[in-house]
C-alpha positions in Angstrom: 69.1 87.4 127.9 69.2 91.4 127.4 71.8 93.1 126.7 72.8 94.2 129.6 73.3 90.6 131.2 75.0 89.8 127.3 78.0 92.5 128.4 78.0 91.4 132.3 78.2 87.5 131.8 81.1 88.6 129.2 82.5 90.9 131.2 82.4 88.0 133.7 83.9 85.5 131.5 86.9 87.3 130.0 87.5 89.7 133.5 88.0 93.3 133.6 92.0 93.4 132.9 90.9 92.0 130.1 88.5 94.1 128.7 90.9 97.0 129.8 93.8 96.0 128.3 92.4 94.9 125.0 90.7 98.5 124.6 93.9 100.2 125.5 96.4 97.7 123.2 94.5 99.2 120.1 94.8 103.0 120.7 98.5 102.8 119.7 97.4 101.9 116.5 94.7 104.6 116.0 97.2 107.5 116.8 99.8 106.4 114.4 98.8 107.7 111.4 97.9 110.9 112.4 100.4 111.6 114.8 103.0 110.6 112.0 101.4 113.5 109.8 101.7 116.2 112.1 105.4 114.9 113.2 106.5 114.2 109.7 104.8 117.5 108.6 106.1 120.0 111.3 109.8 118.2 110.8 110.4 119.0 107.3 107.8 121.8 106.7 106.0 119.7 104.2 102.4 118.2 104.2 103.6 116.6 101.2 106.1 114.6 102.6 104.4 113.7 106.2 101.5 112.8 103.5 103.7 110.4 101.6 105.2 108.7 105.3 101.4 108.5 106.6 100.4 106.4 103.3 103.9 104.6 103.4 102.7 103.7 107.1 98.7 102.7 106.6 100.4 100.4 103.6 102.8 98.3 105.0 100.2 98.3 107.9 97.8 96.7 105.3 99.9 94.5 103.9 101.8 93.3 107.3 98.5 92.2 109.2 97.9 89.5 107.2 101.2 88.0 107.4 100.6 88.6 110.9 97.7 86.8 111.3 98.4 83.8 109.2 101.4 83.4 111.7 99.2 83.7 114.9 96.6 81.4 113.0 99.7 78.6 113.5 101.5 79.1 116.7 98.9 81.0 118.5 98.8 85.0 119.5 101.0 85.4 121.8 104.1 85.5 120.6 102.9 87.3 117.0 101.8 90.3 119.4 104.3 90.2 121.8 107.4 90.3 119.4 104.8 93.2 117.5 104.4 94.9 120.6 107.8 95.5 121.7 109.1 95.8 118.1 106.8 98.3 116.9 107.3 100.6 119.6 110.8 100.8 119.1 110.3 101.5 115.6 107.8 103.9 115.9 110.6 105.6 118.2 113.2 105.3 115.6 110.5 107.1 113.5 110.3 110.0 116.0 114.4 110.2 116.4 115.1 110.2 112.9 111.8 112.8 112.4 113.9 115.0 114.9 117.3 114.8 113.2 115.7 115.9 109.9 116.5 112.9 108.5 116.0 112.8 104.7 112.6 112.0 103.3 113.3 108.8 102.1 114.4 107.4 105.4 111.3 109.1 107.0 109.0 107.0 104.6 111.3 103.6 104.9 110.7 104.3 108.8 107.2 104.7 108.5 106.9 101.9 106.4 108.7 99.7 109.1 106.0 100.9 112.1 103.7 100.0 110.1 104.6 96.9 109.5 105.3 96.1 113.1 101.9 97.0 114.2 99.7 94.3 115.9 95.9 94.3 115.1 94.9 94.0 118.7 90.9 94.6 117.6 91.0 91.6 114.9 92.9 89.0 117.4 90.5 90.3 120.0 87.4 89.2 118.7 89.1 86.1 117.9 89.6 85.2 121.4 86.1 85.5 122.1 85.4 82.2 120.8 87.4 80.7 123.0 86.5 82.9 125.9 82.7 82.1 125.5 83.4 78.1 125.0 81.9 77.3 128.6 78.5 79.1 128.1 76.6 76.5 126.4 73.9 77.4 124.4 74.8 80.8 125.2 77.4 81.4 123.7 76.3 81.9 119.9 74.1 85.1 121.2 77.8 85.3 123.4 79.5 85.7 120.5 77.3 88.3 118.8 77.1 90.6 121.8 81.2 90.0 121.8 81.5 91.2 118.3 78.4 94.3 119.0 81.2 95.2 121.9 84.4 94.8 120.0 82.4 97.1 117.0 81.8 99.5 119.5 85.5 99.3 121.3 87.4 99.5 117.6 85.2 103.2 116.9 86.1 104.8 120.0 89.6 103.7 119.7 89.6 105.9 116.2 88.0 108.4 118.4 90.4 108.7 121.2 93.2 108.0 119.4 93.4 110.9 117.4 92.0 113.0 120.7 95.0 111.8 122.3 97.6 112.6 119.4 96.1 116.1 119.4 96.0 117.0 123.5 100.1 115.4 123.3 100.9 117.6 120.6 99.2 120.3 121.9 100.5 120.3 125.0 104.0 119.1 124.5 105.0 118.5 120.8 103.9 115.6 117.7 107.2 113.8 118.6 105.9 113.5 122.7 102.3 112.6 121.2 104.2 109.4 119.4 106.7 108.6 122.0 103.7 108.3 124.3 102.2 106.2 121.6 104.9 104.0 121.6 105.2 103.5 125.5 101.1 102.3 125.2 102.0 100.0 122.3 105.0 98.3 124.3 103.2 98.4 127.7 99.2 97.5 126.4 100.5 95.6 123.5 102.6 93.2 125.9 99.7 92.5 128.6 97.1 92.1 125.5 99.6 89.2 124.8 100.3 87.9 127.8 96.7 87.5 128.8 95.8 84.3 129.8 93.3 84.0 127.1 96.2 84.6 124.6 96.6 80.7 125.5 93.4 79.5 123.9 94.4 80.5 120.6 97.0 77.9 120.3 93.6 75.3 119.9 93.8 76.8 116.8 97.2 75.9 115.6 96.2 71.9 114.5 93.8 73.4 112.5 95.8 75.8 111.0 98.0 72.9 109.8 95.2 71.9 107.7 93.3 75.1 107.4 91.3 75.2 103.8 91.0 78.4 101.8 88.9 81.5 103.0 85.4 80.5 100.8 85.0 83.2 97.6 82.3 84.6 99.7 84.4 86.3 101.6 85.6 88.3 98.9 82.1 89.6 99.0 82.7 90.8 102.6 86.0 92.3 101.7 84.1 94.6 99.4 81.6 95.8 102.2 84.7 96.4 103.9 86.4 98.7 101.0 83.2 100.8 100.5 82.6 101.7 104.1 86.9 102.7 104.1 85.7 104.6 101.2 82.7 106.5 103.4 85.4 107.0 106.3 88.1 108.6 103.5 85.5 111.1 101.3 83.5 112.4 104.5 86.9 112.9 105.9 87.9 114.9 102.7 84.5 116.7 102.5 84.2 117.9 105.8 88.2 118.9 105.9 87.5 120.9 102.6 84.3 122.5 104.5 85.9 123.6 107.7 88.3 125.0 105.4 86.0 127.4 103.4 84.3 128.2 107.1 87.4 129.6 108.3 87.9 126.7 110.8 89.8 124.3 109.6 90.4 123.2 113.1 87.4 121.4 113.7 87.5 119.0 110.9 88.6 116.7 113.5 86.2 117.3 115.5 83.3 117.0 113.4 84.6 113.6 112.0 84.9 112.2 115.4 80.7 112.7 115.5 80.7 109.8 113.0 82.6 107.3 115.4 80.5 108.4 118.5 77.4 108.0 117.0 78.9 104.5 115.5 80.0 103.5 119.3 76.2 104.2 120.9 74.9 102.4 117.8 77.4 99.1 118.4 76.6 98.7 121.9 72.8 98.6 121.3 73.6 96.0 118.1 72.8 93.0 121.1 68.9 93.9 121.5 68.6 92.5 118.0 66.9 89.5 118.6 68.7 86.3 116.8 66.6 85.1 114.5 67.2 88.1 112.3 70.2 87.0 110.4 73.6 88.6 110.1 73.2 89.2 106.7 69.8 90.7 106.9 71.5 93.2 109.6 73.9 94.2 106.9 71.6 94.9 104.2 69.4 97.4 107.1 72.2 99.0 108.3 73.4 99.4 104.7 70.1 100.9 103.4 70.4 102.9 106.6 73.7 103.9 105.0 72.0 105.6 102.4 69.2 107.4 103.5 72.1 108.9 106.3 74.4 109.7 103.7 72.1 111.8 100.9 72.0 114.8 103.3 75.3 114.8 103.0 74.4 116.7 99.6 72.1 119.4 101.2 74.3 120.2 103.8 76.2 123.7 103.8 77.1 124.3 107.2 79.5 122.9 109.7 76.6 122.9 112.1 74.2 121.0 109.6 77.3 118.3 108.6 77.8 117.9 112.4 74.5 116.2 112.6 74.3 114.4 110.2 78.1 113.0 110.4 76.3 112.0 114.1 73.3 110.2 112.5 75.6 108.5 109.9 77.5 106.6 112.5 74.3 105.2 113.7 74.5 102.8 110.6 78.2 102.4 110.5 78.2 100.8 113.3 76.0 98.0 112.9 76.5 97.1 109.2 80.6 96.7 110.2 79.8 94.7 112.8 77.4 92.3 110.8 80.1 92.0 108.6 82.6 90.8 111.2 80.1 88.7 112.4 79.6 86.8 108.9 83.4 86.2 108.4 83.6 85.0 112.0 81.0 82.8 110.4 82.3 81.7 107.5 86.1 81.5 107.9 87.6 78.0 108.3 88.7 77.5 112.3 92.1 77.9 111.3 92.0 80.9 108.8 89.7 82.9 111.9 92.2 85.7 112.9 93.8 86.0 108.9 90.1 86.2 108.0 88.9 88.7 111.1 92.1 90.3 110.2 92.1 91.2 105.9 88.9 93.0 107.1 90.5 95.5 109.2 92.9 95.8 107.1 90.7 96.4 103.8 89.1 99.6 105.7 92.3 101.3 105.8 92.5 100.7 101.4 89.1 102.1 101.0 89.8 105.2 103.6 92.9 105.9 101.1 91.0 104.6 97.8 88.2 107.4 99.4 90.6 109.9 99.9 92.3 110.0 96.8 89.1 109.9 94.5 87.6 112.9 96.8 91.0 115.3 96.7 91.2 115.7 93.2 86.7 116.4 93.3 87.0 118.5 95.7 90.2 120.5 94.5 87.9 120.6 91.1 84.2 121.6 92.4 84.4 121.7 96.2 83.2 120.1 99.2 79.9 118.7 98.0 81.9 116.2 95.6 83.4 114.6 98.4 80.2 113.5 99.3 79.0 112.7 96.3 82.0 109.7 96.6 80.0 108.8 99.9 76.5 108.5 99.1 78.0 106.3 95.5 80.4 104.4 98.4 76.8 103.1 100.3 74.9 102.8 97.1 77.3 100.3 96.3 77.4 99.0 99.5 73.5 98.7 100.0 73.7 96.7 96.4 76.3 94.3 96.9 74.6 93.3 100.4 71.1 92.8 98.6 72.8 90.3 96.0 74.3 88.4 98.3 71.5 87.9 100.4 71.0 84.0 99.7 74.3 83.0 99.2 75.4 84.4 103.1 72.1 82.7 104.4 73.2 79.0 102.8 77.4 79.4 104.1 76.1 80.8 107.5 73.4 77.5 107.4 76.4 75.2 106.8 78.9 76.2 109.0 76.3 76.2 111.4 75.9 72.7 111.1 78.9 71.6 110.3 80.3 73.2 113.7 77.4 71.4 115.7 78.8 67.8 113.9 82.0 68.9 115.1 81.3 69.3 118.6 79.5 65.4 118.4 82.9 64.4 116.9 84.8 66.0 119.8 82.8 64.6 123.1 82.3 61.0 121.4 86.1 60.9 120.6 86.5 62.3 124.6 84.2 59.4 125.9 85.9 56.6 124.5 88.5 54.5 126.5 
């Protein structure tokens, strides 16, 4: 099948609305953080303090999609992200009406907290759904499933594209506290229809074997890690490139120049389905990671915003595909009923590196400039690239038993249908 009968027979499957409405659900989420730093910032007159709200924010955020997801994992999605939905846009507009009041800083970082907390992972609990989506393909629906979670790779990059686009043109055009209030009528509006999807249904299948669910496997810790050091690539290039548009006169274009590193992540996710199958999930991940750091040491060279533009762009050509190979292998691995917890905890754990990234690269940078930052990247996929190459035959044997262990259960499920 190539790829581009992969995205129309899933296209097909889920429908359009679908596909529509799960892309849009997740923007909310991506203009959060920075749309709490400018309002925050411009509020009180302090970077210091819409600094502190933003990390209270991507914290609780962290720490409130688990619990999340371990309560969809039981009852089923929809009414995790519907009560999410609806609740976190009308916290994140008590955030904006007590931004305006100049409320004191320690109620701007409790309500920040509080959004965060309320936010639903739309990307995590949408590639969840594709298992069940893809259930009537067949044999299809393992190479299904792949191009699902190439697409879903793809969708969650441009979402921390546009997101931030979006914050920008609002606050640009009306003010930071418009950009969130329009943030908050997505969340409540997206949010809702992304649970009230008729696939949102499926996931209840999931809820008897959430009774009984089993422990994520150690392995997984293992993929949390991969997750952590490519949060860490995202929050030193960030820092770098900030601290270089900065010396160039322009800090204005940080943003800009970042956003290179999701585009070139999105063309490099949608191509992820030409892959043929028999090259293993875990062999993508060590390529993509090795990828990583031939991308990443001309980081080190570069002096220019024009020079870092390019190869921010080339960068994301491996981002892409390792995250998604990661995904892939905890889709793989997780027990049935730990699937959106599991898919979940790695979303999450990018947000801890970005900030473990960002706080090792300030204090570098503030010490001995730009090319420090970097120097926390090209470590961030050295470590990467290893931990990938040492796990090689341990992913290969869990992917190798799930594999059969889900084929015994399907034999279990259409004998126990055939009897009287």
């Amino acid at each position: 099948m190539s790829a581009l009968a992969s995205y129309r027979r899933l296209l097909g499957l889920a429908g359009p609305l679908y596909v529509l409405v799960a892309f849009l659900g997740r923007l909310p989420v991506s203009m959060c953080q920075l749309g709490t730093l400018l309002l925050v910032s411009s509020s009180t007159g302090s970077y210091g303090v819409g600094g502190l709200a933003t990390g209270a924010l991507a914290i609780s955020n962290a720490v409130g999609a688990p619990l999340a997801a371990t309560v969809a994992d039981r009852v089923g999605q929809r009414p995790v992200v519907l009560v999410q939905s609806l609740a976190g846009a009308a916290a994140l507009t008590g955030l904006v009406v007590v931004a305006v009041q100049g409320a004191p800083t320690n109620l701007l970082v409790v309500a920040a907290a509080v959004t965060g907390l309320l936010l639903p992972q739309v990307g995590p609990f949408a590639r969840v759904r594709w298992r069940h989506i893809t259930d009537s393909s067949g044999p299809e629906q393992r190479r299904l499933v792949d191009a699902a979670f190439a697409y879903e790779g793809a969708a969650d990059e441009a979402s921390f594209v546009l997101g931030p686009a979006l914050v920008g043109a609002a606050a640009v055009l009306a003010s930071p506290a418009a950009a969130l209030l329009f943030g908050a009528v997505m969340l409540a509006g997206f949010g809702a229809s992304f649970a009230l999807h008729p696939t949102a249904a499926a996931t209840r299948r999931d809820s008897a074997a959430a009774r009984r669910p089993g422990r994520l496997p150690p392995l997984f810790g293992v993929l949390l890690a991969a997750q952590l050091f490519v949060g860490v690539l995202f929050g030193a290039t960030q820092t770098g490139t900030a601290a270089l548009a900065a010396e160039g006169g322009q800090p204005g274009t940080a943003g800009l120049v970042h956003a290179l590193l999701g585009i070139g992540s999105v063309i490099a996710g949608l191509a992820m389905v030409l892959v043929p199958q028999r090259v293993g999930h875990e062999r993508r991940v060590l390529a993509a990671a090795a990828l990583l750091v031939v991308l990443s040491a001309p980081l080190l060279l570069v002096g220019s915003l024009a020079g870092l533009s390019l190869v921010v762009l080339l960068l994301g050509v491996a981002v892409g595909p390792y995250m998604i190979g990661v995904f892939t292998l905890g889709e793989r691995i997780c027990p049935p009923g730990r699937v959106a917890l599991g898919m979940t905890l790695l979303g999450s754990m990018v947000g801890v590196g970005y900030a473990v990234g960002a706080g090792v690269a300030g204090p570098l940078t503030d010490a001995h400039g730009y090319s420090a930052a970097f120097v926390v990247t090209v470590i961030a996929t050295g470590a990467a690239f290893g931990l990938s190459a040492l796990s090689q035959r341990a992913f290969r044997r869990a992917t190798a038993t799930q594999a059969v262990a889900a084929e015994n259960a399907k034999v279990t499920c259409v004998a126990a249908a055939g009897r009287p």
